[in-house]
C-alpha positions as CSV (number, residue, x, y, z in Angstrom):
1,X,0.0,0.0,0.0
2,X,1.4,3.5,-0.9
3,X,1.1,6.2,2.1
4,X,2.1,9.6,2.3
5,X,1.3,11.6,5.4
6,X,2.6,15.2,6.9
7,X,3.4,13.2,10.2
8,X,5.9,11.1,7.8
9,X,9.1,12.3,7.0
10,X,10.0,14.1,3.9
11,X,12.4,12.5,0.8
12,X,15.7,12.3,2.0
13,X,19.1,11.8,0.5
14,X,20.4,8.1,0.8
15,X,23.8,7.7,1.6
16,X,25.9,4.6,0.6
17,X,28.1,3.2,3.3
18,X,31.3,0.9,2.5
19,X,28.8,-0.4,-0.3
20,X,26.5,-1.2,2.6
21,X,22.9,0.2,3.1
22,X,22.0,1.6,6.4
23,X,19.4,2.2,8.7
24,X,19.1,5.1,10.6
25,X,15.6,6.2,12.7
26,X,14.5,9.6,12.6
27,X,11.5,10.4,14.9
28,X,9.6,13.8,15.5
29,X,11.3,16.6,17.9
30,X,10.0,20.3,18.9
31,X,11.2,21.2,15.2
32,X,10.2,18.3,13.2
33,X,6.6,16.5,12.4
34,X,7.6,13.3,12.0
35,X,6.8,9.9,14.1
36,X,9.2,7.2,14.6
37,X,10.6,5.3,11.3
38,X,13.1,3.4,9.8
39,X,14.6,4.1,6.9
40,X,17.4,2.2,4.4
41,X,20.2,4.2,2.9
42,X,20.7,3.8,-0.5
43,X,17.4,3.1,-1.4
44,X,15.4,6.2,-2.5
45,X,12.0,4.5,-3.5
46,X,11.7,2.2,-0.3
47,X,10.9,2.9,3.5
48,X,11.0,0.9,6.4
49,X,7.9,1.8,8.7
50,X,7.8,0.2,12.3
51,X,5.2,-1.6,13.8
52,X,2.0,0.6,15.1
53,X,1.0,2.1,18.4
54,X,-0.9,-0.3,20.8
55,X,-3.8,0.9,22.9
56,X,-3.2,3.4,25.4
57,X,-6.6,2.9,26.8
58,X,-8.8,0.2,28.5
59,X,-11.7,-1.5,27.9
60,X,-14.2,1.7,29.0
61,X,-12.2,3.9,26.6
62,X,-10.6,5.8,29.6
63,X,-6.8,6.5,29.2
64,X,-4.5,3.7,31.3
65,X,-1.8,3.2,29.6
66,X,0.2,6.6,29.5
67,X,3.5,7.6,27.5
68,X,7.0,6.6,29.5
69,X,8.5,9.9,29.9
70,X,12.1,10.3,29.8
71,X,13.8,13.1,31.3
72,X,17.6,14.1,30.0
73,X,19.3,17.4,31.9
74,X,22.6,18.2,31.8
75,X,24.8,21.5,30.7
76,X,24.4,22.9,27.7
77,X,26.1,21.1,24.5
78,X,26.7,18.4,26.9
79,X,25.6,15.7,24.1
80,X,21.7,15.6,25.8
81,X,20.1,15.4,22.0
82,X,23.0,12.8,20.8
83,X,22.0,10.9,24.5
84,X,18.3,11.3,23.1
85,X,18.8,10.1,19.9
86,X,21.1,6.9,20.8
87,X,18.3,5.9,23.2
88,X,15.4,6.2,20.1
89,X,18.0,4.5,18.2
90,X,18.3,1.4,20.6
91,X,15.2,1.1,22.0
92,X,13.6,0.4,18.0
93,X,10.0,1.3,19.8
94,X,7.0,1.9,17.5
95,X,6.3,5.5,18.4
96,X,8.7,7.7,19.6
97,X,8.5,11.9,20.1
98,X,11.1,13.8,21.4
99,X,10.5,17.3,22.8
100,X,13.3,20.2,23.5
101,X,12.9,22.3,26.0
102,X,15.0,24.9,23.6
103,X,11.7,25.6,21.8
104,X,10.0,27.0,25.2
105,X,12.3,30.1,25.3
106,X,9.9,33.1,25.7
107,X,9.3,35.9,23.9
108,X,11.3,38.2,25.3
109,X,10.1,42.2,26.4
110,X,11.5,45.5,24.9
111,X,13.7,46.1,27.7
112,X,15.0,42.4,27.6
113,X,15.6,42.9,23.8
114,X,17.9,45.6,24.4
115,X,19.6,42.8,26.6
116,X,19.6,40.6,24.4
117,X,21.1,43.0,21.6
118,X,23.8,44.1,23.9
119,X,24.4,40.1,25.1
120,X,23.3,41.0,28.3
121,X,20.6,39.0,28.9
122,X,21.1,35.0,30.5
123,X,19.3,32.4,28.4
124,X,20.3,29.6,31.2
125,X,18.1,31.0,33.8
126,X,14.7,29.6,34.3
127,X,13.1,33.0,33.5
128,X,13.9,32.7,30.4
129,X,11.4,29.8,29.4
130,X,7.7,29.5,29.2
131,X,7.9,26.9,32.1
132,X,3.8,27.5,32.3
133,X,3.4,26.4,28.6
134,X,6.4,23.3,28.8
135,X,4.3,21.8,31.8
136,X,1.4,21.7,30.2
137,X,2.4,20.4,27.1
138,X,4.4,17.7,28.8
139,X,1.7,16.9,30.7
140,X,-0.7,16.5,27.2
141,X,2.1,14.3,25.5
142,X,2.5,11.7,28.9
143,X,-1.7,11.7,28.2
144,X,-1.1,10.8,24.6
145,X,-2.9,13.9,22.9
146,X,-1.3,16.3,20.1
147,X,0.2,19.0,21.4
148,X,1.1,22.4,19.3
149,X,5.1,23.3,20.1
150,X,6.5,26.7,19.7
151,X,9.2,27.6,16.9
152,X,11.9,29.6,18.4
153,X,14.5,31.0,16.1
154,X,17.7,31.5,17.9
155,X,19.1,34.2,15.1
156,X,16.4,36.6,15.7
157,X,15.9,35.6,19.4
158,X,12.3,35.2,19.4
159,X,9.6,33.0,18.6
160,X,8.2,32.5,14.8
161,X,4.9,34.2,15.0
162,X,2.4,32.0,13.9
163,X,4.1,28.9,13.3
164,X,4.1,25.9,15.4
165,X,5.1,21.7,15.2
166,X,2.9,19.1,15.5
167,X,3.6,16.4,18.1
168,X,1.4,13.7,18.9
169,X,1.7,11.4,21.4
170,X,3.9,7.9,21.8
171,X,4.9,4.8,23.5
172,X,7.5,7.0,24.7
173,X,8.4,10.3,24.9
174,X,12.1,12.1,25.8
175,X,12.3,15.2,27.2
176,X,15.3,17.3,27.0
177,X,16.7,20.2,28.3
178,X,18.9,22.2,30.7
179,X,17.0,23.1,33.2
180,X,14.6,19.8,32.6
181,X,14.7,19.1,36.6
182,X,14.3,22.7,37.7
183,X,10.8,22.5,38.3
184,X,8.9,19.9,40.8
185,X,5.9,19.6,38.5
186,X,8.1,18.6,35.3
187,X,9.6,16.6,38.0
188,X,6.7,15.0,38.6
189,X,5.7,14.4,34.8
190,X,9.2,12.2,34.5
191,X,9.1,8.6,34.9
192,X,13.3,7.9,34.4
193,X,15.6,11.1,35.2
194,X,19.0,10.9,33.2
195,X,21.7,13.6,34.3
196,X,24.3,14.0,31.2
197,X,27.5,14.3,32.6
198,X,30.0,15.8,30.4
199,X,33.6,18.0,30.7
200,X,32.9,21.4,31.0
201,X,35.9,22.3,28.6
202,X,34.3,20.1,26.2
203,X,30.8,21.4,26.5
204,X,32.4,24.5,25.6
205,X,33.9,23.7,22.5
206,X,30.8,22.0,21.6
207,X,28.8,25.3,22.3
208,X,31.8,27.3,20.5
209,X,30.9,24.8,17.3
210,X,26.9,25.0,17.3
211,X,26.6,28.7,18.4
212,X,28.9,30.1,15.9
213,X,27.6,27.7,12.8
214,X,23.6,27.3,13.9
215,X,23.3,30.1,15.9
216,X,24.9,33.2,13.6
217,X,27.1,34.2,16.7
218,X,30.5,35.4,16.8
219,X,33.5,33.4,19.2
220,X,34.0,37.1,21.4
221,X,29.8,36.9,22.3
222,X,29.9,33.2,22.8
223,X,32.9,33.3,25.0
224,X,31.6,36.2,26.8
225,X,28.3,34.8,27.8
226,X,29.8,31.5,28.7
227,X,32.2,33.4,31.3
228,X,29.2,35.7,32.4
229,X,25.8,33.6,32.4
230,X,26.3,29.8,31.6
231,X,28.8,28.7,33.6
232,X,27.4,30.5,36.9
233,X,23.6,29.3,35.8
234,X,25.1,25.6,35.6
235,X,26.3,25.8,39.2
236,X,23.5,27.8,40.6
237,X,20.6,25.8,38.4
238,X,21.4,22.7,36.6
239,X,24.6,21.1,38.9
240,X,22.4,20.8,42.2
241,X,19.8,18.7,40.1
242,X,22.4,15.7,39.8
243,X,21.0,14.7,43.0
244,X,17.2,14.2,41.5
245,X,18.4,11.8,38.5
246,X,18.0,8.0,38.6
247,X,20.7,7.4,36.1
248,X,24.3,9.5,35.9
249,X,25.5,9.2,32.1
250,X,29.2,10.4,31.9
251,X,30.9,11.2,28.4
252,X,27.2,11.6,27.0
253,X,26.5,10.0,23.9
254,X,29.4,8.0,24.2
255,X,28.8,6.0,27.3
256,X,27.1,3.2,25.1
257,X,26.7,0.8,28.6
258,X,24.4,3.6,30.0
259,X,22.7,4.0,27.1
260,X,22.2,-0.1,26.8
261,X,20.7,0.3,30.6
262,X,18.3,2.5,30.0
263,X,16.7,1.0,26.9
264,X,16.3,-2.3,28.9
265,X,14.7,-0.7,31.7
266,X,12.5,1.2,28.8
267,X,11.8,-1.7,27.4
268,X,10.8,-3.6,30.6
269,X,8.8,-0.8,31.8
270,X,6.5,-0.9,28.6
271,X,5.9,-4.6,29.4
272,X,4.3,-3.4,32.4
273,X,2.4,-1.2,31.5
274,X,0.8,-3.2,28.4
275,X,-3.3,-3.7,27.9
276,X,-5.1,-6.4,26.0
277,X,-8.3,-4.5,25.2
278,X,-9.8,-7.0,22.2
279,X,-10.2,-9.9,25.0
280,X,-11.6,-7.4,27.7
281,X,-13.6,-6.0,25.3
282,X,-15.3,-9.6,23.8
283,X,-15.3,-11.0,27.7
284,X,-17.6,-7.8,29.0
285,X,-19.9,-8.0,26.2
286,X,-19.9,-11.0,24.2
287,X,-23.6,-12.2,25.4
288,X,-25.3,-8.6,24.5
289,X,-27.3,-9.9,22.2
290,X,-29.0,-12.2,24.8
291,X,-29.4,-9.1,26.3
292,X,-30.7,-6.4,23.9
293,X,-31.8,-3.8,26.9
294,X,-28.2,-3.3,27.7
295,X,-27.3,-1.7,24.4
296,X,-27.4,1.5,24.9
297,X,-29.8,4.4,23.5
298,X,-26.7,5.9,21.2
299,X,-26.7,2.9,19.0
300,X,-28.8,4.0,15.8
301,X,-29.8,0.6,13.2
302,X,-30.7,1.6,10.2
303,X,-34.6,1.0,9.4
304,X,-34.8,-3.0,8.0
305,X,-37.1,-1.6,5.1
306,X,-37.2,-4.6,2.4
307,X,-34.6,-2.4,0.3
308,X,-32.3,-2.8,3.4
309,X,-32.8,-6.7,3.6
310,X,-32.7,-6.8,-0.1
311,X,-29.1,-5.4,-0.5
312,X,-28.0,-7.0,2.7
313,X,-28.7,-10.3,1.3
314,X,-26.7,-9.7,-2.1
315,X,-23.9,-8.6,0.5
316,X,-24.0,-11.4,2.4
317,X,-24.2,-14.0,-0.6
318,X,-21.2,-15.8,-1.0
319,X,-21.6,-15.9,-5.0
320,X,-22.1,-12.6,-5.2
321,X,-19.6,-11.5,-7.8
322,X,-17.2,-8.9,-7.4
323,X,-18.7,-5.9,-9.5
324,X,-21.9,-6.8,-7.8
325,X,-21.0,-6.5,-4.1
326,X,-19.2,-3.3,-4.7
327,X,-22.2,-1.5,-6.7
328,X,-25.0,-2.9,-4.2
329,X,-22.3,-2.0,-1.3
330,X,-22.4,1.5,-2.7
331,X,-26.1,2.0,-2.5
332,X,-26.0,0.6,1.2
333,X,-23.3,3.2,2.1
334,X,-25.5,5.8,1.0
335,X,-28.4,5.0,2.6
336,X,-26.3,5.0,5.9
337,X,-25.2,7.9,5.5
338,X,-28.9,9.6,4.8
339,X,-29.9,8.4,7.8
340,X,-26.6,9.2,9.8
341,X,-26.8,12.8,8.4
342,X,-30.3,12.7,9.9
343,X,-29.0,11.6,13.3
344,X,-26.8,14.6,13.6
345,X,-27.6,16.8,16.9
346,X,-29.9,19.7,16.9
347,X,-27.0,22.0,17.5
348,X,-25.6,20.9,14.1
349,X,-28.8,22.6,12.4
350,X,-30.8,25.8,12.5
351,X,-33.8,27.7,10.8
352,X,-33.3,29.4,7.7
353,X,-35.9,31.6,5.3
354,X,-35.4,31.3,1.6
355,X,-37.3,32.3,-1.4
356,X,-39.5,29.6,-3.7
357,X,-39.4,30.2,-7.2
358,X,-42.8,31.5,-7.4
359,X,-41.3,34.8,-4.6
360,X,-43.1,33.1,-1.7
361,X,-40.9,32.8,1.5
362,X,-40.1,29.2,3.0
363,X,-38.9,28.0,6.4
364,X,-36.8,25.3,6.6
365,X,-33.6,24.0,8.5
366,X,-29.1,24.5,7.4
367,X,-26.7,22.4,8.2
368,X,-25.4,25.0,11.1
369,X,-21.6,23.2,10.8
370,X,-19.8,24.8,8.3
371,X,-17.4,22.1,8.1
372,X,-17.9,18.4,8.3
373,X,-15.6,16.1,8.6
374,X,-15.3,11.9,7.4
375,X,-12.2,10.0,9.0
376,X,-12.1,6.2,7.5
377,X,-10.4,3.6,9.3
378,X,-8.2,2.3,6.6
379,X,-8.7,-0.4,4.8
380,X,-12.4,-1.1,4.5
381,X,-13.4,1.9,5.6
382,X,-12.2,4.2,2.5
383,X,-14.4,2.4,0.7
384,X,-17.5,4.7,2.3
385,X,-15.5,8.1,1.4
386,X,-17.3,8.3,-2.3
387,X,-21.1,7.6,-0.7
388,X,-20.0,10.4,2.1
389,X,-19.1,12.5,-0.7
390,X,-22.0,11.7,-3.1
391,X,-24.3,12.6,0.0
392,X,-21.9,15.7,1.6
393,X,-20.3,17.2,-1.1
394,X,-18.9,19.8,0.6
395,X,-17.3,16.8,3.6
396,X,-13.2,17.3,3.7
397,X,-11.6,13.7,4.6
398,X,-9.4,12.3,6.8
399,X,-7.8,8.6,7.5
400,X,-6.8,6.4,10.0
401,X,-4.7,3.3,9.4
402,X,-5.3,1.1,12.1
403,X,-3.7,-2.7,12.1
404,X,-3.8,-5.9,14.4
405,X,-1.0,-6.8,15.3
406,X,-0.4,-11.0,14.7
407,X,1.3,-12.0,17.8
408,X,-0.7,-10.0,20.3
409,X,-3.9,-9.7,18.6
410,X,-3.7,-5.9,19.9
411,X,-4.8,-3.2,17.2
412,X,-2.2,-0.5,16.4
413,X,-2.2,2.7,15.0
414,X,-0.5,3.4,12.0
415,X,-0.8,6.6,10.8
416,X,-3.4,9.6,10.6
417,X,-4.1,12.5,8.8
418,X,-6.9,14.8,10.3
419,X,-7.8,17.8,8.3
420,X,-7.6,21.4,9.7
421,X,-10.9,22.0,11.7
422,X,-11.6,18.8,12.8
423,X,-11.9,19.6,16.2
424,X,-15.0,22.1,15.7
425,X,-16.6,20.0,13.7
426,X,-19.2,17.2,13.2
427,X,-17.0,14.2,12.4
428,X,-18.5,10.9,10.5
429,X,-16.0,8.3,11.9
430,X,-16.5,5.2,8.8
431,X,-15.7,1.5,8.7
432,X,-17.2,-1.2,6.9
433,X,-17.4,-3.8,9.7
434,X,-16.7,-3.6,13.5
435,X,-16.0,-6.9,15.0
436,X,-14.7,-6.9,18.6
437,X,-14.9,-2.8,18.7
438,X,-11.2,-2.4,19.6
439,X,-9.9,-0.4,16.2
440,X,-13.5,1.3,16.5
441,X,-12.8,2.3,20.2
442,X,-8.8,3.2,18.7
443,X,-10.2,5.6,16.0
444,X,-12.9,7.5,18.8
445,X,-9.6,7.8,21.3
446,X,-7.7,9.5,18.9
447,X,-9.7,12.1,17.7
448,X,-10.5,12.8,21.7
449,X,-7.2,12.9,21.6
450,X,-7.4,15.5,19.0
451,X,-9.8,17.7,20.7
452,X,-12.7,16.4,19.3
453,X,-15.6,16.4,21.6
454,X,-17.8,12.8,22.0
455,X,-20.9,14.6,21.1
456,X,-19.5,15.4,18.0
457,X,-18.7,12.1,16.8
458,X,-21.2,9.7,14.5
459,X,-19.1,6.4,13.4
460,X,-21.2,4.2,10.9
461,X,-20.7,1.4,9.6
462,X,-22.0,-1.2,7.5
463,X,-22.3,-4.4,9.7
464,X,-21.3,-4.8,13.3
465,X,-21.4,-7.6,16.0
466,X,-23.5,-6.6,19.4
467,X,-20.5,-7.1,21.4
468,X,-18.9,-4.6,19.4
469,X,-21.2,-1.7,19.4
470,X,-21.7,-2.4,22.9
471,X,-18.0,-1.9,23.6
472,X,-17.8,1.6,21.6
473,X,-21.2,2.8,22.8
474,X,-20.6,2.0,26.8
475,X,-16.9,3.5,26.5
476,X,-17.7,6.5,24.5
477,X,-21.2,7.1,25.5
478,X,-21.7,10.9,23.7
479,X,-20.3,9.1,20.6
480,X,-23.5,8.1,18.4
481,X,-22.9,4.9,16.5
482,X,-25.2,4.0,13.4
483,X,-25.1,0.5,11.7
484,X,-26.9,-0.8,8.5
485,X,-26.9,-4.5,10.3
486,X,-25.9,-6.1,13.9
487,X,-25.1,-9.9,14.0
488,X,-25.7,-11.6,17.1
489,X,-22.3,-13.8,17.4
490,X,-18.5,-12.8,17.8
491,X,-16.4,-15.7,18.0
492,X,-13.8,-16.5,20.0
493,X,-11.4,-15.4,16.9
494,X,-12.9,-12.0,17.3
495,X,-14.9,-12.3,13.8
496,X,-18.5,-11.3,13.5
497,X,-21.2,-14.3,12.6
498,X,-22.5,-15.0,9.9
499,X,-21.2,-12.0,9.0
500,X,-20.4,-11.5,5.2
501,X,-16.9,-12.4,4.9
502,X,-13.7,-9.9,5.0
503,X,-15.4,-6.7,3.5
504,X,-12.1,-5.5,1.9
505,X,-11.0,-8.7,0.7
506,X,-14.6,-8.8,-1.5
507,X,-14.2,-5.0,-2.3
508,X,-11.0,-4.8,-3.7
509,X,-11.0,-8.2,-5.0
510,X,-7.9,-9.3,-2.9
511,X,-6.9,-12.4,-1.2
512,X,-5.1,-11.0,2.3
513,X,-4.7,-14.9,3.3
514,X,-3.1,-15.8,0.2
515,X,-0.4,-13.5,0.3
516,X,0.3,-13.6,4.0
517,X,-2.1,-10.4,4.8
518,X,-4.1,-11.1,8.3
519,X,-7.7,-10.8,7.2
520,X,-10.7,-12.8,9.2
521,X,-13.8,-12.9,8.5
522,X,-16.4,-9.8,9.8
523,X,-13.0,-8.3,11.3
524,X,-11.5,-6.6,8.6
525,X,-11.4,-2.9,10.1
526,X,-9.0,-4.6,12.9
527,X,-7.4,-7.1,10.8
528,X,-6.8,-5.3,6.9
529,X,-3.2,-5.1,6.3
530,X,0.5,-6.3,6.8
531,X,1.0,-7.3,10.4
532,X,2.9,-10.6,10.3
533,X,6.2,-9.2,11.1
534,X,7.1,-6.5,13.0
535,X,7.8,-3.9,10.6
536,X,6.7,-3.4,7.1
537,X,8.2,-2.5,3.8
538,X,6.6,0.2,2.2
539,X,7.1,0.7,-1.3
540,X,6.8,4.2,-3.5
């Protein structure tokens, strides 16, 4: 499958090593959008993408699984970003952001300007940052939900006005900075504390190197705001906080046994803290349709007109041919979406007067929303975007690639793309099937995660087990959920019976058993795509 994404990193030049090709990682930081991935040098039309993010939430949709935050402080140009980026390199997790507390300098005031201009002013005391803004953002990411970093551009001194990065959340986050320990409630955000100890005489060479060529500074103002504000602010600030790390690295990025320690305890502390949410899920709700009054009042079936049961029965037909099931899919989709459309809150319409043709004035209702929004749950789930559009032409689309994985049988996002405006608006969440509920209940968490608000969420989809809808509908209970079709069984495979067979498989006229694609029947939303191994090869 071919996927581009702004949370994926840009072409890059491939460099050949000793004739070897070689993988390097490249995640997203306070000045870069990207998420954790691998990719091979020396091959320009190939990437490596690692395996998806596992749930970071429990069976009632509530967050329980929160990001490992690791905390590196140390002097500045002590090698804490080299430290950061041998630990992503090591630890090969699926989803990794790495923030800088050099993007939460503040803007600084007239009078500090002239500071500033005369190299006056310290930028290694804690005044100097938007500690306010850093906590709160820290606190967002260790919660999993985007957060909006500031630019800082260190030639002009100040912030880029109006710009800011993208950083969503992850497995595991790493937090860098000098003064990352100065402040009990960052403190407090930090689950491993890692002090990089380094030579002062090299730190200053180092800062010599970056400030001159990055910074557009000369070696006189360097040297002279060493002597004057960083090396007092390292023994007044940053030294003292040795005392509050858990792990001492000397020689920074060097110390490769340090490093090698703390991506074992990493890696042991994310066993921990893992969830298996598909077998909560089908335990708490597997005999709901035994006992219908405990689904709950959000769950909207379509009307079982004889049109519905007509086209339903073509879907379900096993010798229903290929053309077929996708044309009489089509005019099911649309159906559901009319009547999702006409599920939408009362806040999402209001009166409006227009004119007849005859002059005459008429009273009838807007859509109030100016923007609407349809996120699909790759794979079977794009197949609804052309009924969204044929019955909202003015919807803008987004997508979620959501994937089990084999071995733990745990969906795991992907990737995601989200238009602008997708908090403020009504969102149609789509998928063809929903099985256990788990990649349904995936797709809901992130765009709460996004801001989105529950009340603002319809997800529809074509068939769905009881169990499942139960699961979304009692975990996300402002969400409204609207199906064509419930079956009554999910098996202890997590598929939906009868069901009508893997929905994408039948649309796209593929075989995902046949070439090694994990696909099960009534469970394609969870199941479409490449999960056998660990990471997959993605083609351009």
């Amino acid at each position: 499958q071919k996927m581009t994404s702004p949370t994926q990193p840009r072409q890059h030049q491939h460099q050949h090593l000793n004739g070897s090709r070689r993988r390097r990682r490249l995640t997203s930081t306070s000045a870069d959008k990207m998420q954790s991935v691998l990719q091979l040098d020396g091959a320009p039309e190939c990437r490596v993408f690692t395996a998806g993010r596992p749930p970071w939430f429990g069976a009632d949709g509530g967050a329980v699984r929160q990001s490992f935050v690791i905390g590196l402080c140390g002097a500045s140009a002590s090698g804490k970003t080299t430290v950061a980026r041998s630990i992503i390199e090591r630890l090969r997790q699926r989803w990794v952001s790495l923030l800088s507390m050099d993007s939460y300098y503040r803007d600084a005031t007239p009078e500090e300007t002239h500071l500033i201009e005369s190299n006056n002013f310290n930028f290694d005391h804690p005044c100097a940052f938007d500690i306010e803004l850093l906590v709160e953002t820290l606190a967002r990411l260790k919660q999993g939900k985007q957060v909006r970093v500031p630019v800082y551009d260190f030639a002009s001194n100040a912030r880029v006005p109006d710009k800011t990065q993208i950083i969503y959340g992850a497995n595991v986050v790493i937090f860098e900075g000098i003064l990352a320990f100065c402040d009990k409630r960052l403190l407090d955000l930090i689950d491993l504390k890692v002090f990089v100890d380094t030579d002062e005489d090299e730190c200053l060479a180092r800062r010599l190197l970056r400030d001159i060529s990055e910074r557009g500074r000369s070696v006189a103002s360097v040297l002279e705001s060493y002597e004057k504000f960083v090396k007092p602010s390292f023994d007044e600030f940053i030294a003292p906080t040795r005392c509050k790390a858990d792990i001492i690295v000397p020689r920074g990025g060097h110390n490769q046994v340090a490093i090698d320690l703390i991506c074992r305890h990493v890696r042991n502390q994310l066993v921990l803290r893992g969830v298996s949410t598909r077998s909560q899920l089908a335990e708490a709700y597997g005999d709901i349709f035994q006992k219908p009054e405990r689904l709950p009042s959000s769950v909207r079936i379509l009307p079982q007109t004889q049109q519905v049961r007509h086209l339903l029965t073509l879907l379900r037909n096993r010798d229903t041919a290929r053309d077929e099931f996708v044309f009489y899919s089509n005019r099911l989709m649309r159906l559901l979406f009319e009547y999702a459309m006409a599920e939408l809150p009362e806040k999402a319409w209001a009166p409006v007067e227009v004119q007849l043709p005859d002059g005459s004035a008429y009273k009838g209702l807007r859509r109030l929303d100016p923007i609407l929004v349809g996120v699909s749950i790759l794979r079977a789930g794009e197949t609804m975007e052309p009924a969204l559009a044929a019955v909202a032409k003015d919807a803008r689309l987004g997508k979620i690639l959501i994937q089990t994985n084999r071995d733990t049988g745990e969906p795991e996002l992907h990737y995601l793309r989200l238009p602008p405006g997708t908090s403020e608006a009504q969102v149609l969440l789509m998928d063809a099937t929903v099985a256990s509920g788990a990649a349904a209940m995936m797709a809901i968490r992130v765009l709460l995660d996004h801001d989105c608000q529950e009340e603002n969420i319809t997800f529809c989809c074509l068939l769905a087990s009881a169990a499942g809808l139960a699961a979304v509908a009692y975990a996300f209970p402002g969400v409204r959920l609207v199906a064509a079709a419930v079956d009554p069984v999910l098996s202890s495979a997590c598929r939906i019976q009868p069901g009508l067979g893997n929905f994408g498989d039948r649309y796209f006229g593929t075989d995902s058993t046949a070439s090694g694609l994990s696909g099960d029947d009534g469970a394609g939303e969870e199941t479409d795509g490449c999960s056998e191994c660990e990471t997959a090869v993605v083609c351009e």
